[in-house]
N, C-alpha and C positions, 0 to 999 in steps of 0.2 A: 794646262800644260801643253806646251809646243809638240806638234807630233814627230819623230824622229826616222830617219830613215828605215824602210824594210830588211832590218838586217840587224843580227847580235852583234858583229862587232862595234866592239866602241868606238865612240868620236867623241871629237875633242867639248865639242858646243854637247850642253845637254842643261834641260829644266830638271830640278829638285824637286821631288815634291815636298808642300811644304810644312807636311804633319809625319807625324812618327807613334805608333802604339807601342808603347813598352808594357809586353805580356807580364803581372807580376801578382796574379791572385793568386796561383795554387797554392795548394795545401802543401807543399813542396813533402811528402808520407816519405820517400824514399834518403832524405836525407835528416830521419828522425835519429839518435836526440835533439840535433843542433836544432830543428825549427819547432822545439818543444814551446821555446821562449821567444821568439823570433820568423817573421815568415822570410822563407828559403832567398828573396832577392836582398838580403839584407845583411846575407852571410858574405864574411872576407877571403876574398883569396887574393895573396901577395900585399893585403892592406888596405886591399877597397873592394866595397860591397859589389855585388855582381849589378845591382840597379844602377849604381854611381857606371858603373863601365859603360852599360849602353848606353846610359845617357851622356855620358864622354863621349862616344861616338856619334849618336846624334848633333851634338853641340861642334864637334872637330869637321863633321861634313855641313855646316852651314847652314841644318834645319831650324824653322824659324818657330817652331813649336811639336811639342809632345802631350800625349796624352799616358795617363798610365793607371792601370787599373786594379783595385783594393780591397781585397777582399778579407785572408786572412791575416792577421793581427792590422790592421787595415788604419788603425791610429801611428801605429810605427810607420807605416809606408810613406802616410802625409806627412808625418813630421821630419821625414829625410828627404823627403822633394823640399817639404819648405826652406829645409838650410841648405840645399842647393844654391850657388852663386852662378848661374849663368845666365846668357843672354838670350837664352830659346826661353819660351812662356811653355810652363807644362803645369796642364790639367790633369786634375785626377776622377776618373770615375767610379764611383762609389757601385760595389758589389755585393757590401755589405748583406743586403737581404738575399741576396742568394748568388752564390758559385756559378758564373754562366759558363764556361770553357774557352776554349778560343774563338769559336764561330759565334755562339750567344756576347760574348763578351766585344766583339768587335762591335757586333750590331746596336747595341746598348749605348757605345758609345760615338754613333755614326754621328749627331748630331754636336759633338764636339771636335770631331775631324774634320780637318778643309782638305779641298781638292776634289779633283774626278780619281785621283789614287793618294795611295797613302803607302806607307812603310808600314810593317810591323815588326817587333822585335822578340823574343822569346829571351825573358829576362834572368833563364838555366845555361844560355850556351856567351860562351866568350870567342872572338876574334882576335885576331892578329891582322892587320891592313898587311897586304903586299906593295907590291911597286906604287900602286894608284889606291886612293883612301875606298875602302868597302864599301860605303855607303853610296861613295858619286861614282863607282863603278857600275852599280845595278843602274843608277840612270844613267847614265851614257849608254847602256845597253836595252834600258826600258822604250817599247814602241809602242803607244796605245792603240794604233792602228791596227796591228796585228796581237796583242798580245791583253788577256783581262787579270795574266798573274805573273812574275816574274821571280823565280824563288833561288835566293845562290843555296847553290849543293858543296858540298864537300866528296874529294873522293872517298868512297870508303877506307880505305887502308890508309888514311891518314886523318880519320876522325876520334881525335883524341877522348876515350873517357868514354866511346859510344861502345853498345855491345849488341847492337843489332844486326839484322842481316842486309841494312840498307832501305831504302826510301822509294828509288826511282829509279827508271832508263832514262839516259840523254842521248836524241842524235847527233849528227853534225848540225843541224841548224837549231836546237837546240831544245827541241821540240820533247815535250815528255808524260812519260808513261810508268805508271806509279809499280811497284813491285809487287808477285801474287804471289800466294800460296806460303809456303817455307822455300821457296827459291831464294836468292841471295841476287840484289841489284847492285850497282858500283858506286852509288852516290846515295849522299845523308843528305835530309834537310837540316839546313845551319840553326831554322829558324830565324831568319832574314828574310825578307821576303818585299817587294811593291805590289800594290794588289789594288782592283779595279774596286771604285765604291760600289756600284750596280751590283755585282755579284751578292750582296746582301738586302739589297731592297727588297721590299716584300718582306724578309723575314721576322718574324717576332721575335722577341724580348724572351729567350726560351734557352735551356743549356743544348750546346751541340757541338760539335767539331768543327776544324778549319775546311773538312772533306767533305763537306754539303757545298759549301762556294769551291772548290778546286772543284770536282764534280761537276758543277754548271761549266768551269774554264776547259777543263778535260772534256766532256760530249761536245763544244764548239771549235776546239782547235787549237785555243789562244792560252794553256799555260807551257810556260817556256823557262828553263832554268839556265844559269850563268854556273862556271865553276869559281870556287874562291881559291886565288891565287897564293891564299897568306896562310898563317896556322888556325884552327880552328877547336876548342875546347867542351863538352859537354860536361858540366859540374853535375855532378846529378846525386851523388853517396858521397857521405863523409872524408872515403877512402878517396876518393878522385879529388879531392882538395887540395892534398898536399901532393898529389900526383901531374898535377896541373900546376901550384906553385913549383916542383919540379925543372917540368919541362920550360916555364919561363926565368927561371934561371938559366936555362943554357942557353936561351935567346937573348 
């Protein structure tokens, strides 16, 4: 990948990178009955499954492959990538013998990733693109020189479906620091994110979080978040389904 100016703001010239992780093992617990019979990326709101969405996004910013990861009902997951009709090539990585989380689950699948970064996707939150498409906006704004994680946030007070007390600080330069205690910060992770491959090397084939690799990016300097410009949705309970289809009726 091209390395891009010392600076978040975007320009026009920018490299893609040219893989995408669509997060899609969980046990999705909190929107039980529906994923009684079904795992949670499978579920419809407004008439297409939440997996089908991010991979509309993937496919609408130009990526040339995905990966996506399978764990429960893990036969329904492949058989909806395979009737997928698009022109991106998406891999699945089998999780089968065991739940690795986000950080296990990246690493498992490092060797079907291309690039020195990659996207990942968390396949519970929905977008809305604003002016410029979501996805080519984090690289216009992605600098590998300076940066090993680059994560769009949401502001809090307009994180639909979210009920937490927030994720992070951002500065002006974009620099950030994750929220402590029961404090309350101003920004969500969207769960969008480009993210450095190295921050996982070394690591074993083992369950853990995305906060072991942010962690290495946080003690060196280089994670840095964007704000999204557009609407942003957290599906997560049954109840936020039609709270969500809702709110995209009036858009």
């Amino acid at each position: 990948m091209r390395k891009a100016p010392l600076s978040l703001k975007p320009h026009i010239e920018c490299v893609l990178p040219t893989s995408a992780m669509v997060m899609a093992a969980g046990l999705g617990k909190r929107m039980r009955p529906l994923t009684a019979t079904r795992p949670k990326p499978l579920i419809d709101v407004a008439g297409r499954s939440l997996l089908d969405r991010a991979l509309d996004g993937v496919a609408a910013a130009g990526i040339e492959h995905a990966v996506v990861n399978a764990h429960y009902f893990a036969d329904q997951i492949e058989a909806a990538v395979k009737a997928r009709k698009s022109p991106a090539t998406i891999d699945i990585s089998d999780e089968r013998a065991a739940l690795l989380e986000t950080g296990g689950g990246i690493t498992k699948a490092l060797p079907l990733l291309k690039g020195d970064a990659f996207y990942t996707i968390n396949a519970d939150n929905m977008w809305i693109d604003g002016p410029v498409d979501t996805l080519r906006l984090i690289a216009q704004a992605w600098n590998p020189a300076i940066m090993d994680a680059l994560l769009l946030l949401v502001p809090l007070s307009r994180a639909h479906g979210y009920q937490g007390r927030g994720d992070f600080h951002m500065d002006g330069l974009g620099h950030l620091t994750p929220r402590t205690g029961l404090k309350v910060a101003p920004f969500v992770y969207s769960g969008v994110q480009i993210i450095s491959r190295h921050l996982f090397d070394g690591e074993p084939v083992e369950p853990f979080t995305m906060w072991r690799a942010w962690n290495k990016a946080l003690e060196s300097g280089r994670m840095f978040g964007i704000s999204h410009p557009g609407l942003w949705f957290h599906v997560g309970t049954p109840a936020s389904i039609g709270e969500t289809e809702a709110l995209l009726l009036e858009v």
